[in-house]
PLY file of the C-alpha trace (Angstrom):
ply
format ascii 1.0
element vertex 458
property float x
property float y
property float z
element edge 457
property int vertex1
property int vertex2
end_header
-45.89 97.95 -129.42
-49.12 98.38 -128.72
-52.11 99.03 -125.90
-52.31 95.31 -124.73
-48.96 94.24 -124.66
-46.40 94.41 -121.53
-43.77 96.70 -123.32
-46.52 99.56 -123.79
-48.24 99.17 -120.31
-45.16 99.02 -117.65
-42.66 100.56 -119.56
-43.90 103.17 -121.91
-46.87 104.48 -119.64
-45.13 104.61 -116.78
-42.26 106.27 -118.43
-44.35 108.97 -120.62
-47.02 109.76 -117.43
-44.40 110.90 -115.22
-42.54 113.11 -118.21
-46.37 114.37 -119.01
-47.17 115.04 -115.49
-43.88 117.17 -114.66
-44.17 118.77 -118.23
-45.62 122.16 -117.61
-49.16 123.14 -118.78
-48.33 125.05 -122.45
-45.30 122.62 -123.31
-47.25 119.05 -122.80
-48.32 119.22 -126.81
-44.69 118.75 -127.04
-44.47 116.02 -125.17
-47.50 114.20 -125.92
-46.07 114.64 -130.19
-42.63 112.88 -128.70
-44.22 110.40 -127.11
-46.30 109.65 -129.69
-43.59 109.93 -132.29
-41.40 107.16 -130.20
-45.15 104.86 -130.11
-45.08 104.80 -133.94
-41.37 104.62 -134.59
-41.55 101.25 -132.70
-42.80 99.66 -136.00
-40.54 100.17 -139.12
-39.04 103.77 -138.64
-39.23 104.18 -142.71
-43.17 104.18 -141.59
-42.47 107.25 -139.05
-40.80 109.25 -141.88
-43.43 108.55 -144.40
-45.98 109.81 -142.00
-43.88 112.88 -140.93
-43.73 113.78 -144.80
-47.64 113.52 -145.39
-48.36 114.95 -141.94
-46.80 118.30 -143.28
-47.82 118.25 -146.36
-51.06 118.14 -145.36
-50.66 121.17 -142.83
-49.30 123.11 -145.82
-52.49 122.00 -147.66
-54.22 123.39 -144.81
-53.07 126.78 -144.74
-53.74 127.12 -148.75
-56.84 125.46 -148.75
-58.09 128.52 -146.13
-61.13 130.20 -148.10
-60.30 133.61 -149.20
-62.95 135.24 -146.82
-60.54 134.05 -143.52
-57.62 135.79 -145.07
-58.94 138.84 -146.57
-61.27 141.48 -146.14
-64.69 142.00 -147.65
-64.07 144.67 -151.34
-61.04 142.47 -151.93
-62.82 138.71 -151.74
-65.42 140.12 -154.31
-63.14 141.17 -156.20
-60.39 138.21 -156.37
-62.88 135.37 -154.58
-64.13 133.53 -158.30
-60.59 132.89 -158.75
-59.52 132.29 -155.32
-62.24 129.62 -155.14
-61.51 127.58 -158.39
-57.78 127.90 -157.34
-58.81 125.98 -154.05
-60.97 123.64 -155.36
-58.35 122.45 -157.63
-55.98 122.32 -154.72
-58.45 120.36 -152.73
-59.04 117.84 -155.02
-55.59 117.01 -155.31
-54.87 117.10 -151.99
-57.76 114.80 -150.87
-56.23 112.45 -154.01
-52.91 112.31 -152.94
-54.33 111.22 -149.63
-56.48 108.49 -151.11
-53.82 107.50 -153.23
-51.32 107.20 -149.94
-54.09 104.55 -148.54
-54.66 102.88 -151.73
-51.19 102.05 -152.80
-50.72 100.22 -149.37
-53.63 98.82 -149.62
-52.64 97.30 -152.86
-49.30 96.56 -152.10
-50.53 94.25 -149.28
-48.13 92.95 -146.58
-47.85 95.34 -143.64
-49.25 99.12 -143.65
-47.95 101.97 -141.70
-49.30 101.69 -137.72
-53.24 103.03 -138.46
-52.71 104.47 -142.00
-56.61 104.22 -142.65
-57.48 105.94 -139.64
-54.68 108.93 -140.09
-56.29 109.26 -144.16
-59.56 109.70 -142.54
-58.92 112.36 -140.29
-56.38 114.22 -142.63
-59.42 114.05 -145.46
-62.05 115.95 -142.91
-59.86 118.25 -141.74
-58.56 119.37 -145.32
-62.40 119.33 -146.18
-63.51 121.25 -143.13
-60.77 123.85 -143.81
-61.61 124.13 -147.73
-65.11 124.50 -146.62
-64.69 126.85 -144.28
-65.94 125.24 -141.10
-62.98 125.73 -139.35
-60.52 127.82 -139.59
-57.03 125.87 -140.59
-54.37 125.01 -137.88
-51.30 127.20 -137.85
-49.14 125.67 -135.28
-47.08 122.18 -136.69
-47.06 120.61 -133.45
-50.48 120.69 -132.58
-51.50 119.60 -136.29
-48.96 116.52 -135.50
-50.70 115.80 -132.32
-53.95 115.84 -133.85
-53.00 113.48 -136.60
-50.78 111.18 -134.83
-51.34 111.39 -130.63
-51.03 107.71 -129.60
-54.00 107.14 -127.50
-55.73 107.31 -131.22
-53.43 106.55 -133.99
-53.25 103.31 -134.28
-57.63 102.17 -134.23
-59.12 105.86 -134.27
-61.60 106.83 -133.16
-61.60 109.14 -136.00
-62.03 112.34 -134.57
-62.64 115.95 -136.57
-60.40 118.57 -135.84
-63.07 121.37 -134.67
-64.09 118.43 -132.02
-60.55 118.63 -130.56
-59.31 122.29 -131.81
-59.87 123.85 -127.97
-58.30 120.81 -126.11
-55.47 121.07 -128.73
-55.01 124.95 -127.90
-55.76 124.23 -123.87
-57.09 121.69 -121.55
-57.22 120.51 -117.97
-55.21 117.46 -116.77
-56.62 116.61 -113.38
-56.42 113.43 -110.78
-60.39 112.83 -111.48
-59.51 112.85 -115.01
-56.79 110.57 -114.92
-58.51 108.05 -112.72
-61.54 108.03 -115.00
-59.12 106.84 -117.64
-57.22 104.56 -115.87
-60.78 103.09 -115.11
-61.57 102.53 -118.33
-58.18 101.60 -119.65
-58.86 98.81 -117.05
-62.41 97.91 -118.53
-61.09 98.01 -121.89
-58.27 95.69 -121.33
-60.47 92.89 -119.51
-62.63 93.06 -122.55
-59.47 92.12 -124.97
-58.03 89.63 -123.01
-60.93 88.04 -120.54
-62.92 87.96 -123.81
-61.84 88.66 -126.86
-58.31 86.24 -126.80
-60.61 83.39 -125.13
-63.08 83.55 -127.38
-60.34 83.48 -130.22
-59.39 80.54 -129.26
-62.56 78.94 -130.03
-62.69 80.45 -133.61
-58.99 79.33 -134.11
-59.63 75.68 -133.42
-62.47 75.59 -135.76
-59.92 77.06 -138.61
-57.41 74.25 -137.63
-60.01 71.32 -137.99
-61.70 72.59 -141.47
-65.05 74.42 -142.16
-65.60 71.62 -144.18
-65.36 69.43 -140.82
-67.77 70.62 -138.74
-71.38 70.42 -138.01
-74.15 73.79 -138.66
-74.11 73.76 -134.90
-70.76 74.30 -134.21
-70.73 76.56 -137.61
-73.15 79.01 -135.84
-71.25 78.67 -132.35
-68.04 79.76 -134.29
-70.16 82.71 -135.91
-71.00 84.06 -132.38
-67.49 83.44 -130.97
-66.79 85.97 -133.50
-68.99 88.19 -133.20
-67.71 88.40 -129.62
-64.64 88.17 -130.11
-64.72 91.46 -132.66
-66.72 93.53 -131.03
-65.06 93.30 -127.50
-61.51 93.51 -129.12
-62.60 96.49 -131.15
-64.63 97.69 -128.36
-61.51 97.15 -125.70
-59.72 98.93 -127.78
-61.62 102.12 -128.12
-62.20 102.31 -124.25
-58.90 102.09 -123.68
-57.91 104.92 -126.46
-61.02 107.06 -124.74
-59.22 106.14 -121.16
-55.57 107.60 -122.58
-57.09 110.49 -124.10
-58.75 110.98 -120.42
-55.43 110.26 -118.90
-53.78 113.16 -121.14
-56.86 115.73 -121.20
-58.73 115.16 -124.38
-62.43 113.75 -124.44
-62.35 111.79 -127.26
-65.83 110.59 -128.48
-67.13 106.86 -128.24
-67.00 104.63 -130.78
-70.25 102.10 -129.37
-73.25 102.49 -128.54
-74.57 98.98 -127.47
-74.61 97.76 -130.79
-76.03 94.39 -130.33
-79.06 95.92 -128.85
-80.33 96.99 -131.98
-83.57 96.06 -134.17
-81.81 96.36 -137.54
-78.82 96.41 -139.63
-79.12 100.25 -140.05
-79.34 100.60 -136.50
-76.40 98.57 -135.32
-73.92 100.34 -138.15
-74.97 103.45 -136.25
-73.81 102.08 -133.09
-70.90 100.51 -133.97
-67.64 101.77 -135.00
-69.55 105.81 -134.57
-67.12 107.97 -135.73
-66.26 105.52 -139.09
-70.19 106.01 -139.47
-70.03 109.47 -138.57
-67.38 110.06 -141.40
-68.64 108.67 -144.28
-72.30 109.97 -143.86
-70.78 113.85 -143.44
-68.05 113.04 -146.37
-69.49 111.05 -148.54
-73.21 110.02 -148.60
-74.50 113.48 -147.92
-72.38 115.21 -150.97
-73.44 112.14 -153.19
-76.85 113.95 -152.58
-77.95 111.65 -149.09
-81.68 111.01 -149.33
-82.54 113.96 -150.80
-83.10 112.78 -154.72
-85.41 109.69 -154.83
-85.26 106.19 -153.53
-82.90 104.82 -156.45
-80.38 107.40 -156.31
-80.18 106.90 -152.08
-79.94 103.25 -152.94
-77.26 103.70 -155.59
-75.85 106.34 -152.40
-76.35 103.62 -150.15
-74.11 101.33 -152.36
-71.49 102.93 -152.78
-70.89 104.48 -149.27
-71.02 99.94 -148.11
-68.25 99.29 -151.52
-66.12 102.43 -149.96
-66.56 100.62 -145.93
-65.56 97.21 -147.61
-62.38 98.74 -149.20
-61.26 100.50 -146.62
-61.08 97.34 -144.39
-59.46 95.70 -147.11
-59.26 94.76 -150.38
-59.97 91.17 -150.94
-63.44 90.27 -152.38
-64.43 89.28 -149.08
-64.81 92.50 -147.42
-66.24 93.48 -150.52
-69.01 91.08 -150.23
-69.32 92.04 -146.84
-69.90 95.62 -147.60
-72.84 94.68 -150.23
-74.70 92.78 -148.28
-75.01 95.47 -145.64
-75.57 97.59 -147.93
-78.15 95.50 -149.23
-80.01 94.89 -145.73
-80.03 98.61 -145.13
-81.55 99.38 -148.29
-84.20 96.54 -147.70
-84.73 97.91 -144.18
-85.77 101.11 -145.63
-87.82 99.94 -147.96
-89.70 97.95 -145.53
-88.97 100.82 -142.39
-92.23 99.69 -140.69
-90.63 96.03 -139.87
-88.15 97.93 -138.45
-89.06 101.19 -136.05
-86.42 103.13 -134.60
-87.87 103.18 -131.12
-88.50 100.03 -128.96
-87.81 97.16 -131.94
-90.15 94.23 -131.14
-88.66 90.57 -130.72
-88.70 89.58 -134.27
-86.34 93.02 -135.01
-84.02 92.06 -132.99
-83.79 87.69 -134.16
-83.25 89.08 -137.20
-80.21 91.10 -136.07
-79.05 88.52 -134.32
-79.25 86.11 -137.84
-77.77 88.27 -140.28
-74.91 89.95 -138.32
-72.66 86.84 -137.89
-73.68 85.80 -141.29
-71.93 88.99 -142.60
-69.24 89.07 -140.36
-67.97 85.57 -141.72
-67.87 87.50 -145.09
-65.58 89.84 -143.40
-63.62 87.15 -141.13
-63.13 84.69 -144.17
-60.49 85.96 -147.00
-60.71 83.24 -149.02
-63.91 82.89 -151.06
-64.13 79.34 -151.59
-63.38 78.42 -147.37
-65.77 81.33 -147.12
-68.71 79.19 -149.58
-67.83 76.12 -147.34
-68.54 77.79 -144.27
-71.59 79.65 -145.09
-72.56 76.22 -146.27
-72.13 74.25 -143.42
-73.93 77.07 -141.24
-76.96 76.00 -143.22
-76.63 72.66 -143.42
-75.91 72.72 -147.41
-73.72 69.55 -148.47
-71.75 66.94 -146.16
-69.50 67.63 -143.78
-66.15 65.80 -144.37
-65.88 63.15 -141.19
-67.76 65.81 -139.19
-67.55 64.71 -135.39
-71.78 64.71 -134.51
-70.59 66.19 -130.84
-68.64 68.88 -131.86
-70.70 71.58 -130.87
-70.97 69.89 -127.55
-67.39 69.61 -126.64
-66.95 73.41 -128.23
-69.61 74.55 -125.67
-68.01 72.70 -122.68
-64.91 74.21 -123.40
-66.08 77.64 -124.09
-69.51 78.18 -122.03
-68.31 80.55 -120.00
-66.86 83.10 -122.23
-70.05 82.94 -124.26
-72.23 83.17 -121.48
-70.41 86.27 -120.37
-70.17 87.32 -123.77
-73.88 88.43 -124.05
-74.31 90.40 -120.81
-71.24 92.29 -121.33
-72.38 92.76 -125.21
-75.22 94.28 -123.75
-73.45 96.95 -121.56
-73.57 95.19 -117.88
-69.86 95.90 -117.27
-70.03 100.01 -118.20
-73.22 100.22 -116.15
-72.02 98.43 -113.16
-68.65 100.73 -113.20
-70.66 103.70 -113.83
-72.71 102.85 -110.82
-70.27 101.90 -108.59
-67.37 103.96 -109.48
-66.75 105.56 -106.46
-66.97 102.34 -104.34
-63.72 101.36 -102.38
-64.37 97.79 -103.62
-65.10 98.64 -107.16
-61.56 100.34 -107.69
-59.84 97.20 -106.07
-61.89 95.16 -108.27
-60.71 96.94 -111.33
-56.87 97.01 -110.22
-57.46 93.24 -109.71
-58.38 92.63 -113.15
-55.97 95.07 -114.89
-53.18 93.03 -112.57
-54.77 89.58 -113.96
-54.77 90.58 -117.29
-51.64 91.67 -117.15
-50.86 88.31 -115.37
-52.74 86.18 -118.58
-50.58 88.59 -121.38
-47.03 87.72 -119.20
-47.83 84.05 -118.63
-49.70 83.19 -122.50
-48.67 85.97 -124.71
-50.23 89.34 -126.54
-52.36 89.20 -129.21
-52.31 92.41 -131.08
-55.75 94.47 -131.68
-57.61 93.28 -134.97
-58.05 96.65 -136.28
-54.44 97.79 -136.16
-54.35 95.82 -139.48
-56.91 98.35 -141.18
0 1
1 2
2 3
3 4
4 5
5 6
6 7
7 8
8 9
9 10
10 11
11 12
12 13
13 14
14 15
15 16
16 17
17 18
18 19
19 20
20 21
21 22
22 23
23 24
24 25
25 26
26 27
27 28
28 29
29 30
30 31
31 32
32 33
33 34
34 35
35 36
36 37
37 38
38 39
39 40
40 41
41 42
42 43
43 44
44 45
45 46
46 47
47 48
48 49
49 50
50 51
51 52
52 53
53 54
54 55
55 56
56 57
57 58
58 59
59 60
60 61
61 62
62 63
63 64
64 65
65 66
66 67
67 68
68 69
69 70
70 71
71 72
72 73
73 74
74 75
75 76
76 77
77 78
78 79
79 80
80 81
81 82
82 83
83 84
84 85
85 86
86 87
87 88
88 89
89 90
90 91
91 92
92 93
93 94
94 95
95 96
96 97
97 98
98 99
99 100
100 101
101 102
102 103
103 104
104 105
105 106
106 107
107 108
108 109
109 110
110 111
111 112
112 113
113 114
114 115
115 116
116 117
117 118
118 119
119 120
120 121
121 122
122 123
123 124
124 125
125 126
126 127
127 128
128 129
129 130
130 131
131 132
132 133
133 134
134 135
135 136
136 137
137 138
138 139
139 140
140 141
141 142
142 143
143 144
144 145
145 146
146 147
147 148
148 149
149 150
150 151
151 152
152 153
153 154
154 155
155 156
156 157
157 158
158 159
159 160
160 161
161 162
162 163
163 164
164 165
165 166
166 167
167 168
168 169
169 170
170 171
171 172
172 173
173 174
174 175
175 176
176 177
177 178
178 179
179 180
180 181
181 182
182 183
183 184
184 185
185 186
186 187
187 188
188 189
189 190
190 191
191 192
192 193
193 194
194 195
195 196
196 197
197 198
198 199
199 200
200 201
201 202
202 203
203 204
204 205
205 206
206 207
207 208
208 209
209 210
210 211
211 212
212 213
213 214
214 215
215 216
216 217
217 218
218 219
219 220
220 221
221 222
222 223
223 224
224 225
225 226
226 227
227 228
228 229
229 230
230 231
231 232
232 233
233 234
234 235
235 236
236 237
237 238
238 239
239 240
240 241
241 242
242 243
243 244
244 245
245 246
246 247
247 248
248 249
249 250
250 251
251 252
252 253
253 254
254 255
255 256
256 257
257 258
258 259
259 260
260 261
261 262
262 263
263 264
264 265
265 266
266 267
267 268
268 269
269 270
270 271
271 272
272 273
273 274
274 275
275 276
276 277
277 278
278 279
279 280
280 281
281 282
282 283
283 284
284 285
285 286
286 287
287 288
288 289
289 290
290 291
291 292
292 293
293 294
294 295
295 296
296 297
297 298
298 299
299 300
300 301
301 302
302 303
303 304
304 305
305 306
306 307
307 308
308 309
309 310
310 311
311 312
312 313
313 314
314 315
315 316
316 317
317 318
318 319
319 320
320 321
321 322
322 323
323 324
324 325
325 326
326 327
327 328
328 329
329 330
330 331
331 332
332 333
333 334
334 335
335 336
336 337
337 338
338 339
339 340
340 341
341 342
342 343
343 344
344 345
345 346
346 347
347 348
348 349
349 350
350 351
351 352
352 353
353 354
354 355
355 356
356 357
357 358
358 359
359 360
360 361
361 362
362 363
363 364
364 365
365 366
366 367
367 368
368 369
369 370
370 371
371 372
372 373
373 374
374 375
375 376
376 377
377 378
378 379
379 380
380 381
381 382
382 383
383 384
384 385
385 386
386 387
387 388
388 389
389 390
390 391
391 392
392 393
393 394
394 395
395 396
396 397
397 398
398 399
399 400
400 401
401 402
402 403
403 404
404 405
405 406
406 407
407 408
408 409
409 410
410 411
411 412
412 413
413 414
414 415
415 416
416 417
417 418
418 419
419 420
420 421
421 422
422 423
423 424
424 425
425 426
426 427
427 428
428 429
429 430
430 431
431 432
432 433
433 434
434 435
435 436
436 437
437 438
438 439
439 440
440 441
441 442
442 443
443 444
444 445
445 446
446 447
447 448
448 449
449 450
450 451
451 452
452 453
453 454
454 455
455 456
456 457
C-alpha cells in the first residue's frame, strides 16, 4: 500500500480520518502509531517486527545516550562527567553502527528492503546524535518516539525530519478544518504531479528501454534524458507534497523537500533545492564534523567527496549510483573552484544551460544500473558510435506522442502549479478544480493501474 494507489486513498484514509477525528486531543499519538503500524504491516509483517525491535532499541539508546549534565546536578557532573562522557561516546558509536549496519546489510542483501528503511536510519542517526550532543533533550514517552520514527505520512520517502523540529507537535498540536483542507489541497497537487506527469512521462522512458539504447538516435537519447528528469522530480516531488499534505491533515508541519530545483544556476545550487532535508542531513552530520570548509580547499574537496560516495550509497549500491555521486561531487567541487561562473544570486543564461546539460547527464548514471547499457546510452546522447538500425524519425514520433507532457513538464518544473494554488486558494472554482483532478487521477490509477513511488525503493 501506498499514497497513490486506490487501497490507501478510499479505504485507509477514509477509515483512519474519521478514527483520528473522533479520537480525543491527548490520545490521537495513539492512534496516529496504530495507523501507522497497520500502513507498514501491509508489506511483509517480519518487516513491522524488525522495525518495532530497532525502534526501541534506539529509544533505550536515547535515554543512555542523555549527557550527564540533563540528569544530574552541577558538583556531581564535575566530579563523575570525564567518565560519564567516554562511557557515552562509546555507547554512541555503537549505537549509530548498529544503525548503519541495519541499512547496510539490506542494502547488500538486495531484493526488497523494509518500507523506507533509509529514511527511518536517517532520522534515528540525528536524533541519537542530537541527544548524545545535547541539543535536545531525549524522548521519554515510547509512543511518541514510535510516531516520530514511523508516522505514515513520512515513513515510507521522508522527508527526513529532526526530532527537536517536531518535539512540540509530538507533545501537542492543533488539528483544525483550515488545516486539514490545506492538506487535502496539496495531497491533491501532489497526486496530479505522480500520475498527470510522472506515469506519462514514464511511459516515454519505458519505450525507449524496450527498443534498445543502442537503437536510437542522440535526439531521442536527450528527449529520454528529460522525460526523466521529469518524470523523477515530479514523482519525488508528488510524493513529498502529498506526505507535507498528511502531516497537515494530522497536525504536524513537516518541512519541504523542493525548492524549485530546476531554477537553479549550478549543480551546488540545485542539490540544495532538491531533496532539502537529505541535504540538510548530511551537511549537519557529516560534512561539517569531517571539518566542512573550514581546513583548506583539498581537505573540503576530499569533504566534498566523500559526503557525494555516502549520497550514492545510500540510493543504492550498484556502481551506477556510485558514479552518479562522483560526478556531482565533482561539478560541485569545480563550481567552487570557479564560484564566479556561478553567483548565488540572479545566475545569468549560460548558468543555467549548463544546469540544464549536466543534470540529465547524471541522472542517467543514476537511472541506468547496468554499466555497459549505461556506456551505450551516454554514447548515443553524444552521437559516439552507430546506432544499431536506428529509426532517423524517432525523436519525431517520441515528441508527437509525448509533447504535451513535456510541454507541461517545464512550467510545472518551474513552480506554475504551487503559485497558481497559492493564489487562488480560496477561489470557489479553484477547490472544484482540484477535487476534479484528485477524482481524475483517481479515475487514470482505477482504469490503468498504480505505479508505486520511485523512492520507496531507497
Amino acid at each position: 500500500m501506498f499514497f497513490g494507489s486506490m487501497k490507501f486513498i478510499y479505504y485507509f484514509l477514509p477509515v483512519f480520518f474519521l478514527a483520528y477525528g473522533l479520537t480525543p486531543k491527548e490520545y490521537k499519538n495513539v492512534t496516529l502509531l496504530a495507523g501507522s503500524l497497520f500502513f507498514y504491516a501491509q508489506g511483509k509483517p517480519i518487516y513491522l517486527f524488525v522495525i518495532l525491535v530497532v525502534s526501541c532499541l534506539n529509544f533505550y539508546l536515547g535515554l543512555k545516550l542523555e549527557p550527564a549534565e540533563r540528569r544530574r546536578n552541577k558538583k556531581d557532573k564535575e566530579i563523575r562527567g570525564n567518565n560519564g562522557r567516554k562511557k557515552n561516546r562509546r555507547l554512541f558509536v555503537f549505537a549509530v553502527a548498529g544503525n548503519a549496519a541495519l541499512l547496510c546489510y539490506f542494502k547488500w542483501k538486495g531484493g526488497e528492503m523494509p518500507l523506507g528503511l533509509s529514511f527511518y536510519t536517517f532520522q534515528a542517526i540525528s536524533y541519537l546524535a542530537d541527544v548524545y550532543r545535547g541539543e535536545i533533550p531525549c524522548e521519554r514517552n515510547l509512543s511518541r518516539f514510535l510516531v516520530y520514527l514511523l508516522m505514515f505520512p513520512k515513513v515510507s520517502s521522508g522527508p527526513i525530519v529532526a526530532y527537536g523540529d517536531m518535539r512540540k507537535e509530538l507533545e501537542s498540536r492543533r488539528v483544525t478544518a483550515e488545516g486539514f483542507q490545506s492538506g487535502l489541497k496539496m495531497l491533491a497537487v501532489g497526486l496530479a504531479m505522480k500520475v498527470l506527469l510522472a506515469d506519462r512521462l514514464g511511459y516515454l522512458w519505458n519505450d525507449l528501454r524496450v527498443t534498445g539504447y543502442e537503437s536510437i538516435t542522440w535526439r531521442l537519447a536527450w528527449i529520454g534524458a528529460l522525460a526523466y528528469s521529469f518524470k523523477l522530480y515530479f514523482d519525488f516531488h508528488g510524493y513529498s507534497l502529498m506526505a507535507l499534505g498528511l502531516g497537515r491533515m494530522v497536525g504536524f508541519h513537516l518541512p519541504e523537500n523542493f525548492r524549485l530545483p530546476y531554477l537553479s544556476g549550478s549543480v551546488r545550487e540545485f542539490y540544495r533545492r532538491w531533496h532539502i532535508t537529505l541535504g540538510t542531513w548530511f551537511r549537519k552530520y557529516i560534512y561539517i564534523p569531517l571539518g566542512g570548509s573550514r581546513r583548506g580547499a583539498f581537505r573540503t574537496a576530499v569533504n566534498l567527496l566523500a559526503v557525494w560516495l555516502l549520497t550514492g550509497f545510500w540510493h543504492g549500491t550498484s556502481l551506477n549510483y556510485l558514479i552518479w555521486g562522483m560526478l556531482l561531487g565533482a561539478c560541485v567541487i569545480l563550481e567552487r573552484g570557479f564560484s564566479r561562473l556561478f553567483p548565488r544570486h540572479k545566475p545569468g543564461v549560460l548558468s543555467h544551460l549548463y544546469l540544464w546539460f549536466v543534470i540529465p547527464i547524471s541522472w542517467m548514471c543514476f537511472a541506468i544500473t547496468d554499466l555497459p547499457q549505461l556506456q551505450i546510452y551516454l554514447c548515443r546522447m553524444f552521437g559516439i558510435g552507430e546506432a544499431v538500425n536506428a529509426n532517423p524519425q524517432d525523436w519525431y514520433l517520441s515528441l508527437r506522442q509525448y509533447w504535451v507532457y513535456l510541454a507541461a513538464g517545464l512550467p510545472c518544473s518551474l513552480g506554475v502549479v504551487e503559485w497558481a494554488v497559492k493564489r487562488w486558494k480560496n477561489k470557489l472554482w479553484m477547490n472544484l478544480l482540484l477535487a476534479a483532478v484528485f477524482w481524475y487521477c483517481t479515475w487514470l490509477i482505477l482504469t490503468k493501474g498504480d505505479n508505486p513511488f520511485m523512492y520507496i525503493n531507497f
